[in-house]
N, C-alpha and C positions, 0 to 999 in steps of 0.2 A: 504493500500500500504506500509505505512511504516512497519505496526507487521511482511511484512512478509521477512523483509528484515535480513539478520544472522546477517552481518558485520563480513563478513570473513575476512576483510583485515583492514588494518589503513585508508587506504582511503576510503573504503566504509562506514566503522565507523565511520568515519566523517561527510561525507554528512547525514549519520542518524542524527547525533547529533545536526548539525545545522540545517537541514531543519526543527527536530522535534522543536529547539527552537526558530524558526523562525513560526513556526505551532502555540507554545504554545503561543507566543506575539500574534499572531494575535487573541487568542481565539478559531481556529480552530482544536485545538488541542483536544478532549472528552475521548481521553481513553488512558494510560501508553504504552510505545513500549514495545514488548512482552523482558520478561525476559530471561534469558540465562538459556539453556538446567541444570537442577540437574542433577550431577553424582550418576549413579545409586548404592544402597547396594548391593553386592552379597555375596552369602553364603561361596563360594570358597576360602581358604587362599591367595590365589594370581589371577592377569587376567591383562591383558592387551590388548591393542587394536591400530592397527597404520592405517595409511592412507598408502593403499603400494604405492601410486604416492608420492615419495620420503622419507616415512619411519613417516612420523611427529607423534608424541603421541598425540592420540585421547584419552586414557584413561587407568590407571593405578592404580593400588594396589599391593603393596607389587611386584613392575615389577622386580625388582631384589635381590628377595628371592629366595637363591638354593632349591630347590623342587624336589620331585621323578617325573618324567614323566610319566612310565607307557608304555604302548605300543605306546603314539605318539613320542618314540624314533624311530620309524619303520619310521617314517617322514625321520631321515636321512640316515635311511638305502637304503629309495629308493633312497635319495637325492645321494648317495654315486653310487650307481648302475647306475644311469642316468648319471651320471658324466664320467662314464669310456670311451675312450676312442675306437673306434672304436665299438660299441655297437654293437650287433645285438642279437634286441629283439626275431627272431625269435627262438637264440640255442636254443638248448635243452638241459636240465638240469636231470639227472637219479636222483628219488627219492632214498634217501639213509634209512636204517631200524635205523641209531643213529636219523634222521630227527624224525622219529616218537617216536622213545623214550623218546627223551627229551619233548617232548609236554605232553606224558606220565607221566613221569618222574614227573614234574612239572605243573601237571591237567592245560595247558595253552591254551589261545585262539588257534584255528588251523582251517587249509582248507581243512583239512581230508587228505593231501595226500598220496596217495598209493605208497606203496614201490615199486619199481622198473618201476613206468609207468616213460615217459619222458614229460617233463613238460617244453614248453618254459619259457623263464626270462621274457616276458610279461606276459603271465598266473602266472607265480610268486608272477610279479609286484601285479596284482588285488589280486591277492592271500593273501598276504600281507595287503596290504593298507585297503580291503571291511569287510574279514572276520577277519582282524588281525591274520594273522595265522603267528605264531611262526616256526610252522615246513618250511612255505616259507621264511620264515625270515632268518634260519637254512641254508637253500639250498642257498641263496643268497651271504650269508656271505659266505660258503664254495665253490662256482663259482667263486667270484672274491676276495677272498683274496690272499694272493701269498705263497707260502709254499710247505712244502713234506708230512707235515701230517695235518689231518685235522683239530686240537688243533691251529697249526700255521698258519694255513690259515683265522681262525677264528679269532685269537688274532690279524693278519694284517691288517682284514676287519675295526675291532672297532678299530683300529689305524685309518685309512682312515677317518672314521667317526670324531675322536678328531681334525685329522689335518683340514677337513672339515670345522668344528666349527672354529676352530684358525684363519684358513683365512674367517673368517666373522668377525673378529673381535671381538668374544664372549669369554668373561672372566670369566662366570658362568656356562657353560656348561664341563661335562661331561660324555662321556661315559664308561661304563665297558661291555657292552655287548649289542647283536644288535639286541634285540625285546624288552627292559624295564625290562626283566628279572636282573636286577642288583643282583651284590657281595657288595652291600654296597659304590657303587661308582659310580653311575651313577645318575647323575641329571641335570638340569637347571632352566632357571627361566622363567616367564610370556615373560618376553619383550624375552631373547632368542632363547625362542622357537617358537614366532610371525619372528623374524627374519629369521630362519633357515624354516619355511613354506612360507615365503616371495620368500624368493632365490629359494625354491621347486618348487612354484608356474608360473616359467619364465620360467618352461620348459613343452613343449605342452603334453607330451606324460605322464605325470605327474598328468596337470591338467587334461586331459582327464577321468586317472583314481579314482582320489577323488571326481569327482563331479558323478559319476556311481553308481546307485542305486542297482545292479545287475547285472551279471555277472556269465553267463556259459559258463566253459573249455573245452574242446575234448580234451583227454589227450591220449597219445599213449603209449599201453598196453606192458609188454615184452613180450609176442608174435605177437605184431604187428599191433594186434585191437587197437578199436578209444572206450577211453570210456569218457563218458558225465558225469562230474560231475555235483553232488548238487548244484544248484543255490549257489553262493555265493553273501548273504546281506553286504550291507554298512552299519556297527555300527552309521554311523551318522544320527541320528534323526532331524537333522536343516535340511538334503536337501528334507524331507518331510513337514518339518513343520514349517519355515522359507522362505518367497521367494524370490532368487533372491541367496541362499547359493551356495555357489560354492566347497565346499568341508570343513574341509582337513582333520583329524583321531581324533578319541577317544583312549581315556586311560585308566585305571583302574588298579588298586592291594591294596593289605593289605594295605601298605606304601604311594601311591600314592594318595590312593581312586579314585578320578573320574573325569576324567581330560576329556578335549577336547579342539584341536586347529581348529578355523573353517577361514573361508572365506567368504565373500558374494558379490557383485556386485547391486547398485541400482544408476541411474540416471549414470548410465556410471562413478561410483566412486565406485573402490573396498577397500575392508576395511579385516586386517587380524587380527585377534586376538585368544587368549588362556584362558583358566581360567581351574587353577590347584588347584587339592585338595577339590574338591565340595564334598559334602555329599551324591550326588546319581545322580543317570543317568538322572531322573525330575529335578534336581537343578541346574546340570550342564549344560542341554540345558535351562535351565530358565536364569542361570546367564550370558551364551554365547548371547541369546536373548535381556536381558537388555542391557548389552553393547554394541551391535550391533545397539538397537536404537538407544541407547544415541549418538555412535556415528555419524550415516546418519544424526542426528539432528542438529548434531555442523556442519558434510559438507551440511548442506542446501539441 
């Protein structure tokens, strides 16, 4: 009864303490109370991990070291697009041919899309977030940036994104561009990147699509046909092989390596956490994994 008590709190830590030495006077006492959860090693240069029921640090390395992000900058790209003001997921967006250049351009993640079909800003959305496509990434940023050309509409959007950060409170974040594709200027850290998926995360239409294992579009043709894309997969590995994961993006580049900010949910306690800089797509879901235990272990 006692091993299996945490002592989450000063008072519950108490009654452990006395009743156990009130146990050990009497002689009843035969075995140590279970020791306090080891914080685990990961491979990652940085991770952290919070309790989103008010933020508390469950666990940290290096949580405020600027770091390259990677495509979970696309985190606040959606964040930024879900924030707009009178939304409607349903528009439709015309694929533009710079869309698929730059993916080109820059051999970058993408959702394949087709020039000239129209593509709602929800198919975007999963567009975006499952397959990490850079070319949705692309179209989003030029949807709702504000401008006369498309250079300024894009330069508006990653303003949005900075100001975004700002009012959270984040002092280690930057953005320069709005898929990870950075100029040398775009980073954050462990704990600000668990934040900025935190805030993601309180919005339904958000979490709906990071925790989606899959995802096929009907996209409308310019002539007017419906075509069916390619299943688009979700890069994240925990919501097949961890359970109880609830989402949020994977990362990767030259600079970044192997990043992923995840989510989970167990015993009605959800927990959000990042680990940037791993050495491979096994290590970053092994080090997201560890953490993850360690911390359900500390919430009981």
């Amino acid at each position: 009864m006692i091993t299996g008590i945490k002592g989450t709190s000063l008072r519950r830590a108490a009654v452990v303490t006395v009743t156990a030495g009130a146990l050990a006077a009497s002689g009843a006492l035969t075995a140590a109370p279970a020791q306090a959860v080891t914080a685990p090693s990961i491979v990652a240069k940085g991770g952290y991990l919070m309790n989103n029921a008010g933020g508390a640090t469950l666990y940290g390395k290096k949580a405020d070291t600027r770091l390259a992000t990677g495509s979970t900058t696309k985190i606040m790209t959606a964040k930024v697009v879900l924030a707009q003001s009178n939304l409607n997921l349903d528009a439709k967006v015309t694929i533009q041919k710079a869309y698929s250049d730059y993916v080109v351009k820059n051999n970058a993640s993408q959702a394949h899309l087709i020039v000239g079909d129209q593509v709602t800003v929800r198919q975007l959305l999963y567009g975006l977030m499952l397959p990490s496509g850079c070319d949705a990434a692309y179209a989003l940023a030029d949807k709702y940036g504000s401008g006369s050309t498309r250079a300024a509409r894009v330069k508006n959007f990653i303003g949005k994104m900075n100001t975004a950060a700002k009012n959270l409170g984040l002092k280690n974040t930057h953005f320069d561009s709005f898929d990870g594709i950075g100029n040398g200027s775009n980073y954050s850290t462990p704990r600000d990147l668990t934040k900025i998926a935190g805030s993601a995360m309180k919005n339904s239409t958000f979490r709906a699509i990071v925790k989606t294992k899959t995802y096929t579009a009907k996209t409308r043709t310019k002539s007017g046909g419906t075509r069916t894309m390619a299943p688009w997969k979700n890069t994240n590995g925990l919501l097949s092989s961890y359970s109880g994961t609830i989402g949020v993006k994977t990362g990767s580049g030259p600079e970044a390596k192997y990043c992923l900010v995840f989510a989970a949910t167990r015993k009605n306690k959800t927990v959000v956490g990042t680990v940037l800089a791993s050495s491979s797509i096994a290590n970053r879901e092994a080090d997201a994994k560890k953490i993850l235990n360690y911390g359900f272990a500390r919430l009981g």
